[in-house]
matplotlib code that plots the C-alpha trace (Angstrom):
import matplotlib.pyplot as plt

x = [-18.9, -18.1, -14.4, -13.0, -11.1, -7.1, -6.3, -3.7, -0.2, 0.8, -1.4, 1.5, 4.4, 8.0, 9.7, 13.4, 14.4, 17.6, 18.9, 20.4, 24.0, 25.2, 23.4, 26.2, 28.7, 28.7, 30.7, 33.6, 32.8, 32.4, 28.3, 26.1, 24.0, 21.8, 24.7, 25.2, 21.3, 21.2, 24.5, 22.6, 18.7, 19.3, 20.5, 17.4, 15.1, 17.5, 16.4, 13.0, 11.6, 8.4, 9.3, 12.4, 11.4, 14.0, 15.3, 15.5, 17.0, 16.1, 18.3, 19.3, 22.3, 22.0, 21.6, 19.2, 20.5, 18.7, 15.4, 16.0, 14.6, 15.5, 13.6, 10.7, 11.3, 14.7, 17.7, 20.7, 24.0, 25.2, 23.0, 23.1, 20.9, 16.6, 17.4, 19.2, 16.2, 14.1, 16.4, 16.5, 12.8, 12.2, 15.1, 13.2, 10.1, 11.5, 13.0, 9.6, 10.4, 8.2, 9.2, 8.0, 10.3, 9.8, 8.1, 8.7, 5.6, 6.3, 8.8, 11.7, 15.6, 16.5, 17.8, 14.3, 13.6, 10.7, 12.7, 15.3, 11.6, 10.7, 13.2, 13.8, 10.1, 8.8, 6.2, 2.8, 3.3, 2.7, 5.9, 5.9, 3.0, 4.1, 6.2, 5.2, 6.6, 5.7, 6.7, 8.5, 7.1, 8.6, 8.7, 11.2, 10.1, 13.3, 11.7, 10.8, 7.0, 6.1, 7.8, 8.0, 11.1, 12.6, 12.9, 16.7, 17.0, 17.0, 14.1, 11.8, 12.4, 14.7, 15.0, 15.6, 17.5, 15.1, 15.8, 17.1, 19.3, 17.1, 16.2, 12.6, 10.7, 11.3, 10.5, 9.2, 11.3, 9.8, 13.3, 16.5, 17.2, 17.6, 14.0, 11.3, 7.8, 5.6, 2.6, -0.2, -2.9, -1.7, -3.7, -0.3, 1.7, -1.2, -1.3, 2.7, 2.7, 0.0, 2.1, 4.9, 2.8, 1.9, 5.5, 6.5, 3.5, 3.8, 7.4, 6.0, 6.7, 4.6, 3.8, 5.6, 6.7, 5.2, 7.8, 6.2, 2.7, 1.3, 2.9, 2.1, -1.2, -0.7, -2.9, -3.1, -2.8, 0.3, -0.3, 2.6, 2.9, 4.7, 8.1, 10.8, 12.9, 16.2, 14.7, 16.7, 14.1, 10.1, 10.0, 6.7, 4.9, 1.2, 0.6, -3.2, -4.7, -0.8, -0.6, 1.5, 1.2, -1.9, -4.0, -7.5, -6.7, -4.3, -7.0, -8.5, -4.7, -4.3, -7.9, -7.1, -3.4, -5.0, -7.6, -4.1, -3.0, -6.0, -6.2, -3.0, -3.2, -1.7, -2.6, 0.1, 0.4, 1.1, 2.8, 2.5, 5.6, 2.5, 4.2, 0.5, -1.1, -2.5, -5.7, -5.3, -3.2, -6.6, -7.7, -4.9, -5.7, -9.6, -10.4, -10.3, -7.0, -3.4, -3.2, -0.4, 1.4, 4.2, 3.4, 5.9, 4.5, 5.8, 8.9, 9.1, 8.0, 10.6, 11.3, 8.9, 6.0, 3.3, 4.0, 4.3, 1.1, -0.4, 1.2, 0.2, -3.9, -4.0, -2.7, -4.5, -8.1, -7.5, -6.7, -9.0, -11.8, -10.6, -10.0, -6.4, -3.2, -1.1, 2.7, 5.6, 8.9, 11.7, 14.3, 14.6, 17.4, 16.0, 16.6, 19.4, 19.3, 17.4, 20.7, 22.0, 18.7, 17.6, 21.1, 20.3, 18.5, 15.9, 15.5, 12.8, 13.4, 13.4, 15.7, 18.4, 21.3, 20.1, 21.7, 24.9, 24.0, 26.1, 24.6, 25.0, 25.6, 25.4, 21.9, 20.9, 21.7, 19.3, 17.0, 16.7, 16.9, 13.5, 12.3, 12.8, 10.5, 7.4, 7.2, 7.2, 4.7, 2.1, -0.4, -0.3, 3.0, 6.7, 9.4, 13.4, 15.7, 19.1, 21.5, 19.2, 19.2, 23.0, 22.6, 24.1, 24.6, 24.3, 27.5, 28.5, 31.9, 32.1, 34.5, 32.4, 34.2, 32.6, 29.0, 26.6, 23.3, 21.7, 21.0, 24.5, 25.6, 22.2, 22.2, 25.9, 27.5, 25.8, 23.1, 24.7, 21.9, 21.1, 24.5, 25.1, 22.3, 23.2, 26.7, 27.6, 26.6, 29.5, 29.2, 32.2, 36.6, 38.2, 38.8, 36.8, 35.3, 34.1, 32.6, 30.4, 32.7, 35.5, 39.0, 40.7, 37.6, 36.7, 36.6, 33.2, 31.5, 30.8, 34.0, 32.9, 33.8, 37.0, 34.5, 32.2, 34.2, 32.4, 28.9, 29.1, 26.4, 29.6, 30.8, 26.9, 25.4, 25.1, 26.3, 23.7, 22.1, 23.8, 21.5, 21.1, 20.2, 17.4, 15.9, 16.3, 14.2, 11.6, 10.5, 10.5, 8.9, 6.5, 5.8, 5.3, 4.0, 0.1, -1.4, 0.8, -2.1, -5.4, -5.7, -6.2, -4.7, -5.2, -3.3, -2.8, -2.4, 1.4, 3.4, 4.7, 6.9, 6.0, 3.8, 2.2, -0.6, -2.0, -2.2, -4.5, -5.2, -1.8, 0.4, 1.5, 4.1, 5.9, 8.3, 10.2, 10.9, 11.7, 14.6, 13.7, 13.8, 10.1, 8.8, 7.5, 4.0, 5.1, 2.3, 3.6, 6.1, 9.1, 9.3, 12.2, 13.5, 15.3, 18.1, 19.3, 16.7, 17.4, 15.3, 12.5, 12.8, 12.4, 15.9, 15.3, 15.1, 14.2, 11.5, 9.6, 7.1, 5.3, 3.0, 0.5, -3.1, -2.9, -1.2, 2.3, 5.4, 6.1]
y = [-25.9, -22.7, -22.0, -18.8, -19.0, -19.0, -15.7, -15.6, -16.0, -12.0, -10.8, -11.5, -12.2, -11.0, -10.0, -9.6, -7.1, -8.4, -5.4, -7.8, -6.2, -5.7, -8.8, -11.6, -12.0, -15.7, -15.2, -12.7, -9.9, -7.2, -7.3, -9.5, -11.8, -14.4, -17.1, -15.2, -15.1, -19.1, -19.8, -17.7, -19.0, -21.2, -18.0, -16.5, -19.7, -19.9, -16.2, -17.4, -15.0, -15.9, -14.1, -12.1, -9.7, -8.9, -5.1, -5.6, -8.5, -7.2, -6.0, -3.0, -0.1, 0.5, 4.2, 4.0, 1.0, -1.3, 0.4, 1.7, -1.5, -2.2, -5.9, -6.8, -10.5, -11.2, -11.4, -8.6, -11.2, -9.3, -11.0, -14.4, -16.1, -16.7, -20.7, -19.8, -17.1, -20.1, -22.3, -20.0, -19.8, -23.3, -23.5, -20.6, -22.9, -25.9, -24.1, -22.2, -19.0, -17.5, -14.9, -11.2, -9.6, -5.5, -4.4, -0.4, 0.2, 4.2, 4.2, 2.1, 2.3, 4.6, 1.3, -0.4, -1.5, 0.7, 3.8, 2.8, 3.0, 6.1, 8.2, 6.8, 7.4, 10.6, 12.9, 11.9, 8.1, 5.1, 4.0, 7.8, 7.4, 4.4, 7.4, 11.1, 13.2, 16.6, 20.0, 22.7, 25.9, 29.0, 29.8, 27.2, 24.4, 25.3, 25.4, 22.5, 21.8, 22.7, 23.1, 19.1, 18.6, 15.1, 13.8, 13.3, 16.7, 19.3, 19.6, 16.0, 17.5, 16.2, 17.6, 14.8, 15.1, 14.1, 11.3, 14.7, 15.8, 18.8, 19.9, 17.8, 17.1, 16.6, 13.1, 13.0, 11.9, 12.4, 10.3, 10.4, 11.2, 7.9, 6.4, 7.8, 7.7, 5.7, 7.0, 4.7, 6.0, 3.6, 0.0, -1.6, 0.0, -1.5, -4.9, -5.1, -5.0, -7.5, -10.1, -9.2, -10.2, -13.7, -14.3, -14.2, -15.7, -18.7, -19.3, -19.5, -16.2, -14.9, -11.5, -8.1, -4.9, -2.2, 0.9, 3.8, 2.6, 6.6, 7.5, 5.9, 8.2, 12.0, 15.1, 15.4, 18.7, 18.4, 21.9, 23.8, 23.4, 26.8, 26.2, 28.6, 27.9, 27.9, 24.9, 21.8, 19.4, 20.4, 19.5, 18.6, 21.2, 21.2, 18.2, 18.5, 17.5, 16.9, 16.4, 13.8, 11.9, 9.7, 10.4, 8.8, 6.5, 4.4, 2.5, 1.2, -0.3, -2.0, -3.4, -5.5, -6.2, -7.9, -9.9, -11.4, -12.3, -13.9, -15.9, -17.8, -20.6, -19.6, -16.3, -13.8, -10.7, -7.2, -4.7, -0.7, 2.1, 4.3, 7.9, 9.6, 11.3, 8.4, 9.1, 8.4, 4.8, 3.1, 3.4, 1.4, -1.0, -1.3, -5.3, -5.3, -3.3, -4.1, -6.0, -4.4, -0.9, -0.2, 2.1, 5.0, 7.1, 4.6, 4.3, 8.6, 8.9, 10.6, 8.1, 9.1, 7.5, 10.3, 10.4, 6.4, 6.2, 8.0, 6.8, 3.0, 4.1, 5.9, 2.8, 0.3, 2.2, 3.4, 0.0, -1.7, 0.3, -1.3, -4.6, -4.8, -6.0, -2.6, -3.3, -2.2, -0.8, 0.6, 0.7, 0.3, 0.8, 4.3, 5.6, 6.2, 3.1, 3.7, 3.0, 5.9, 7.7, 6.8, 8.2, 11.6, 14.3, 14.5, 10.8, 11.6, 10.6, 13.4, 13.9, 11.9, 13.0, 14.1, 17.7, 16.0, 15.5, 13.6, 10.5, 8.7, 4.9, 3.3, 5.3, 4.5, 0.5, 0.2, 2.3, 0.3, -3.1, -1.5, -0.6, -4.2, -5.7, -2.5, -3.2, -7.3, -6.9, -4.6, -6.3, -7.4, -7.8, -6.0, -5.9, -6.2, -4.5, -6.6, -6.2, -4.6, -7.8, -7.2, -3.8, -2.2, 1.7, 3.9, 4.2, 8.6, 8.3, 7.0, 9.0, 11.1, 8.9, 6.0, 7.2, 5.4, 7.2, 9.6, 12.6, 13.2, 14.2, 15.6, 18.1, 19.2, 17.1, 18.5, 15.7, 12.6, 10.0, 6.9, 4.7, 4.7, 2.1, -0.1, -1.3, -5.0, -6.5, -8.4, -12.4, -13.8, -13.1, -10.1, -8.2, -6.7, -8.4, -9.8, -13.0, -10.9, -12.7, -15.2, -13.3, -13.5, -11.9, -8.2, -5.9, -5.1, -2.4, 0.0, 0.0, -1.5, 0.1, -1.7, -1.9, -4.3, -6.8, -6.9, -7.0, -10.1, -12.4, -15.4, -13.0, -12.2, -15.7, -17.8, -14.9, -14.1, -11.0, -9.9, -8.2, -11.0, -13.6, -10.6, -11.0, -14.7, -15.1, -12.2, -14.3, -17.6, -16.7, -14.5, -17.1, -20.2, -18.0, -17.9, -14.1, -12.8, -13.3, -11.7, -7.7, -6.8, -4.0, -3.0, 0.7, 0.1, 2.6, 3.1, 5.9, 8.8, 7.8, 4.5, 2.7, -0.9, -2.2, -5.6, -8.0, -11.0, -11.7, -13.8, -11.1, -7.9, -5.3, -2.3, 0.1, 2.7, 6.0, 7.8, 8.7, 6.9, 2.6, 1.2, -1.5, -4.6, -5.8, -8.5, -11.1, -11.3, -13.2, -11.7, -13.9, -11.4, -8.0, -6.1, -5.4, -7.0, -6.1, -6.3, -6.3, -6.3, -2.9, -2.2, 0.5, 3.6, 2.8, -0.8, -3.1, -6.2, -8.6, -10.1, -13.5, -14.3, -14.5, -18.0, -19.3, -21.1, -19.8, -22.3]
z = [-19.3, -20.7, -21.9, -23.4, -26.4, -25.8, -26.4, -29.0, -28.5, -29.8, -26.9, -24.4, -26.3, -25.4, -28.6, -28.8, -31.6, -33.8, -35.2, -38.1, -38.8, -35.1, -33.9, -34.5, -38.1, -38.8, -42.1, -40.7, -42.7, -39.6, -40.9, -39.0, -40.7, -41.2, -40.2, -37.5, -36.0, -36.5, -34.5, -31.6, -31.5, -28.7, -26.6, -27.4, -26.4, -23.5, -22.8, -22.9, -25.4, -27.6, -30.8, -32.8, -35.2, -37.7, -38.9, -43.1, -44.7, -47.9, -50.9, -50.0, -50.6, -46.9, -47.3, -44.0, -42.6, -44.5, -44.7, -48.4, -49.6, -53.5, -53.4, -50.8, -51.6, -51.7, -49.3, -49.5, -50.2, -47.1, -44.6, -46.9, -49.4, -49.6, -48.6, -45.5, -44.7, -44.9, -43.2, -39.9, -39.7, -39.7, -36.5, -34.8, -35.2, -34.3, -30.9, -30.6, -31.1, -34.0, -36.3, -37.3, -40.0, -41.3, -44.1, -45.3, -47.1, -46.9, -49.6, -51.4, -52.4, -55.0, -56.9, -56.7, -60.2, -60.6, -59.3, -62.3, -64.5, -63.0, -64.0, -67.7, -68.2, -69.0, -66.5, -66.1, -66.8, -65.2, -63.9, -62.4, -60.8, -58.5, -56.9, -55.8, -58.4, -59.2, -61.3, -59.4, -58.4, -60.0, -63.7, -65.0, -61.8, -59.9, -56.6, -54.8, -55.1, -51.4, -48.0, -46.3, -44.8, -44.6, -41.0, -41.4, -42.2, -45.1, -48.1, -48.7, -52.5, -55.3, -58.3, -61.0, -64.5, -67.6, -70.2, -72.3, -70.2, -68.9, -65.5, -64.7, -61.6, -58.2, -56.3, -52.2, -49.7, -46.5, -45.5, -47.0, -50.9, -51.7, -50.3, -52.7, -51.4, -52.9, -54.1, -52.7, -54.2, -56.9, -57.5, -58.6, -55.1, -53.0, -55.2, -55.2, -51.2, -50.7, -52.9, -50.4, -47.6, -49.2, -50.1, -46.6, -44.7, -47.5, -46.4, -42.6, -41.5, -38.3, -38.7, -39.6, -38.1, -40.2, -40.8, -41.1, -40.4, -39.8, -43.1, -47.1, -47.5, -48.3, -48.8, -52.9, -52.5, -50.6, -49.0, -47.6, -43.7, -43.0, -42.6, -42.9, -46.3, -44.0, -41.2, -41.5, -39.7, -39.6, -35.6, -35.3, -38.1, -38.4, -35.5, -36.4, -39.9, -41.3, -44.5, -44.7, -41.3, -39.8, -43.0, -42.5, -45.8, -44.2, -42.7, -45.5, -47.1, -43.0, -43.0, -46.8, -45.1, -42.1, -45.0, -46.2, -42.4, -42.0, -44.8, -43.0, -39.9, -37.2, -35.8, -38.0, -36.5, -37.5, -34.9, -36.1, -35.7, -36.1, -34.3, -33.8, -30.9, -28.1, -29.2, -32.4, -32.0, -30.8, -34.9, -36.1, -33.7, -34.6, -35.2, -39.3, -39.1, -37.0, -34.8, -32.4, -31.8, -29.6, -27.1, -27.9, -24.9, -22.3, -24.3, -24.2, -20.5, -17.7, -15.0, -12.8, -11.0, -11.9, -15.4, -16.2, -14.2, -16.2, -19.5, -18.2, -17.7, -20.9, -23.2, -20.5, -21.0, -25.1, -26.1, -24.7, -26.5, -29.5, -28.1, -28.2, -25.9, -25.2, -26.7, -24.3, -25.3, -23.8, -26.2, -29.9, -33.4, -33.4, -29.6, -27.4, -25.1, -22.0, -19.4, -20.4, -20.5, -17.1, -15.9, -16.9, -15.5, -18.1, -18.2, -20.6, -24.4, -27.0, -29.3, -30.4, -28.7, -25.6, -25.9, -24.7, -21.5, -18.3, -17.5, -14.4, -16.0, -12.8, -11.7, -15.0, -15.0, -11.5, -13.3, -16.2, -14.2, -12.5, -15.5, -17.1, -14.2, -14.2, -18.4, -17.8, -15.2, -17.2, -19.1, -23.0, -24.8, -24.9, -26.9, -25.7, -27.9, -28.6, -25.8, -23.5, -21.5, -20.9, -19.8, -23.0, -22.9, -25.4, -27.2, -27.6, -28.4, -32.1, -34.5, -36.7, -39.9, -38.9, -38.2, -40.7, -40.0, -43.0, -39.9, -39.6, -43.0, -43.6, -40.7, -41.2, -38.8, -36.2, -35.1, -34.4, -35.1, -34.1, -34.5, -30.8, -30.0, -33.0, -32.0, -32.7, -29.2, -26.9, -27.0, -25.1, -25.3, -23.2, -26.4, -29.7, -31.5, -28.4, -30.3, -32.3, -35.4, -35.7, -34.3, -37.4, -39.6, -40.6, -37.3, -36.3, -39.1, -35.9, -33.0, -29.7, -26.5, -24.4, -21.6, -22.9, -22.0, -18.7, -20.1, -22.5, -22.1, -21.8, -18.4, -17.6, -18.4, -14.6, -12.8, -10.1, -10.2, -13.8, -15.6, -18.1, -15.3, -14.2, -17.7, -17.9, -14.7, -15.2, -18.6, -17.2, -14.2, -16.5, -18.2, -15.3, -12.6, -12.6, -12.6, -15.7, -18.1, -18.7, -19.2, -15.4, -13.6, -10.1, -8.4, -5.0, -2.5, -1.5, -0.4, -2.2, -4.8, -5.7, -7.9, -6.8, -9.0, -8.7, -11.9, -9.8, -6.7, -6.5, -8.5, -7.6, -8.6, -6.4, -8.0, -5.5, -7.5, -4.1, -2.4, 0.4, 1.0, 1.1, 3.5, 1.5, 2.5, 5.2, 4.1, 0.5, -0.4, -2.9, -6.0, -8.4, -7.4, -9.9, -7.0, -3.5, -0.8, 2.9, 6.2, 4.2, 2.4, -1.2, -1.9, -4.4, -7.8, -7.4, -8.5, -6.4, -8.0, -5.0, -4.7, -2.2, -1.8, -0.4, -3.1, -3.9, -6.2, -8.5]

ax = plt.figure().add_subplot(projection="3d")
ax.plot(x, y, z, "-o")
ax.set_aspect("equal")
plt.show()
């Protein structure tokens, strides 16, 4: 008898993203860490997630939040030491829950050793060349060698000092100042990575989140895209052909990476930020190359049934050209948390701060509870971003002071960045910090609203129909209830305003994005709604899985 081969376990997982410092501060320092993440595995399990992937653990001066990295394969004393690194994954393990940390290939800390080399060195040597330095333009080099801007704002140029004291060359930051490209045309950047790779996998690590995965290759010519000398962010400049985004040579550094991941038991995985037009994700996702992407088009689309239709068949039919499990994601360390999105009237994502705009927190909760069943139902994998399962909102009102993110000193003060989603979360206690540390330690490194006192996962945990409990049963019943697996999807005809697809002939789901309540099929029976139906009506806003077909809920 004929059997297909298990498919493997990234092609469905649920992956919970720990953003490391706001996640939970086992040493009382206000800083989360490493202590912290171990004290709080069995919540996870408990959740009933497959996977956490970890934001940086790595050395770091924390210019970017940890993604200035100064030492791939060490631990920043912050978070805690290599043993206890080692330590937690063998608890994940042993609870079965694997792990997928970040690697930042794109650039490194301005304190990485070979940064310190660079700049002692003189132009045109080899500790240069691991970086993207150039002359200026303009008789004595005082102009910036082109026009990139840095996506946090202002020029991706730095002019550096020479050994001699003279003005030299400037360095590329297509980030902030202090995270200098590397220049990966180089053997020993390419060799220096793949070591990374090793160091982790050999200490049982699952797989990697790749920063930056559309980034690393440039144009050599680093042509000028066009933008005027007074722009503070590029905002999309030269989409086609860019110069320094989606470069065709990327391929060729993922397809050695996934050699290295396959040299390892166990099925490692690699899951791409890869920002590129949809019809360019599929080639990152080609069968020598990553495994994974997140789909950043779901997590982008407007709450509305025409335009996630049409975001889901897109990623459904693209990835499986290439053969690979679409990756769903609603949230992330880098977005405005989608309850306070999907409470505004553009409930589409597009810049950070959303122009300031009123949300509707309680619209935007029975959104995002809807939203939580339509991703879990779609076929392949999806990640959770930390707190999401508690119905977090996206925090507006920090005091400029304590705002941490590069975008706000580099625009002027005037975009507020991404801090608002990266608040320590709320664990138990009536008052900050809300468990996320001991009560006599440091107070939490970003200020937590009073109000979270009624969204801790102690107030939220056996409290029918909290958000957490939602989440808790969506996964197990995900991951006990026959039809979840396999790449199938189904539309079914519904009425205006809502979206029912069929995963099997036992599994179905129906979202209602109208105004208007929604009669449930009567020969189906309701195994999780995202909200309390009556009289057999689905209410606006509201999400049903359904079973039937003959055949029994477990």
């Amino acid at each position: 008898m004929h059997h297909e081969p298990a498919a493997p376990w990234w092609s469905t997982a649920v992956v919970y993203q720990v953003y490391l410092r706001s996640f939970a501060d086992g040493n009382g320092d206000g800083v989360g860490d490493i202590a912290g993440l171990r004290a709080r595995l069995p919540y996870l399990r408990e959740l009933g997630v497959d996977a956490v992937w970890i934001t940086p653990w790595y050395p770091s001066p924390m210019a970017d939040g940890g993604y200035d990295v100064a030492d791939h394969r060490a631990i920043d004393p912050v978070f805690g030491t290599l043993a206890e690194a080692e330590e937690m994954i063998a608890e994940a393990h042993a609870l079965g829950v694997r792990v997928i940390l970040d690697i930042v290939p794109n650039h490194t800390s301005v304190r990485h050793r070979w940064f310190a080399e660079a700049l002692a060195a003189p132009p045109g040597s080899p500790e240069r060349d691991r970086y993207v330095f150039r002359d200026g333009r303009g008789p004595d080099g005082a102009l910036p060698p082109n026009d990139w801007r840095s996506e946090f704002g202002g020029r991706a140029w730095t002019r550096v000092t020479e050994p001699d004291g003279t003005p030299g060359q400037w360095y590329l930051h297509l980030f902030a100042p202090e995270q200098p490209d590397l220049n990966w045309v180089s053997r020993e950047v390419r060799s220096d990575f793949e070591s990374t790779l090793q160091f982790w996998f050999d200490r049982g690590v699952d797989g990697f989140r790749v920063d930056v995965a559309h980034g690393l290759v440039k144009d050599r010519a680093l042509p000028d895209l066009g933008i005027a000398d007074d722009a503070v962010f590029a905002d999309g400049a030269g989409a086609e052909d860019h110069p320094h985004w989606d470069q065709e040579g990327v391929h060729e550094i993922y397809q050695t990476w996934r050699k290295v991941a396959e040299s390892y038991a166990g099925d490692r995985v690699f899951v791409a930020e890869a920002h590129v037009r949809e019809d360019r994700l599929p080639l990152y996702l080609r069968g020598d190359e990553l495994h994974t992407a997140f789909s950043f088009a779901f997590l982008r689309s407007a709450w509305e049934p025409g335009a996630l239709r049409e975001v889901v068949d897109r990623t459904v039919r693209t990835h499986a050209e290439v053969g690979a499990p679409p990756t769903w994601v609603l949230s992330n360390h880098d977005v405005p948390r989608h309850v306070t999105r999907f409470g505004r009237g553009d409930t589409a994502f597009g810049r950070w701060d959303g122009g300031g705009a009123a949300t509707d927190r309680g619209l935007g909760t029975r959104r995002a509870r809807a939203a939580a069943l339509l991703m879990l139902a779609l076929p392949g994998g999806a990640y959770l971003y930390q707190g999401e399962e508690l119905g977090l909102w996206e925090v507006e009102d920090l005091p400029g002071e304590v705002l941490r993110d590069p975008a706000w000193a580099r625009s002027g003060r005037t975009v507020r960045g991404r801090d608002g989603c990266r608040v320590p979360l709320p664990w138990s206690g009536s008052e900050s910090p809300f468990g996320f540390g001991p009560k006599d330690g440091e107070a939490p490194w970003l200020p937590q609203p009073a109000a979270w006192e009624h969204m801790s996962a102690q107030v939220q945990s056996g409290t029918p129909g909290s958000m957490l409990e939602l989440y808790r049963a969506a996964l197990r019943l995900r991951r006990e209830q026959p039809g979840f697996d396999g790449g199938r999807l189904t539309w079914l005809e519904a009425p205006e305003g809502v979206l029912a697809f069929e995963r099997s002939p036992v599994l179905r789901c129906a979202v209602n994005f109208s105004g208007d309540p929604m009669p449930l099929p009567r020969d189906w029976g309701v195994l999780l709604t995202s909200d309390r139906i009556t009289g057999g009506l689905l209410p606006p806003d509201t999400a049903a899985w359904l079973w039937g077909g003959g055949a029994a809920a477990r």
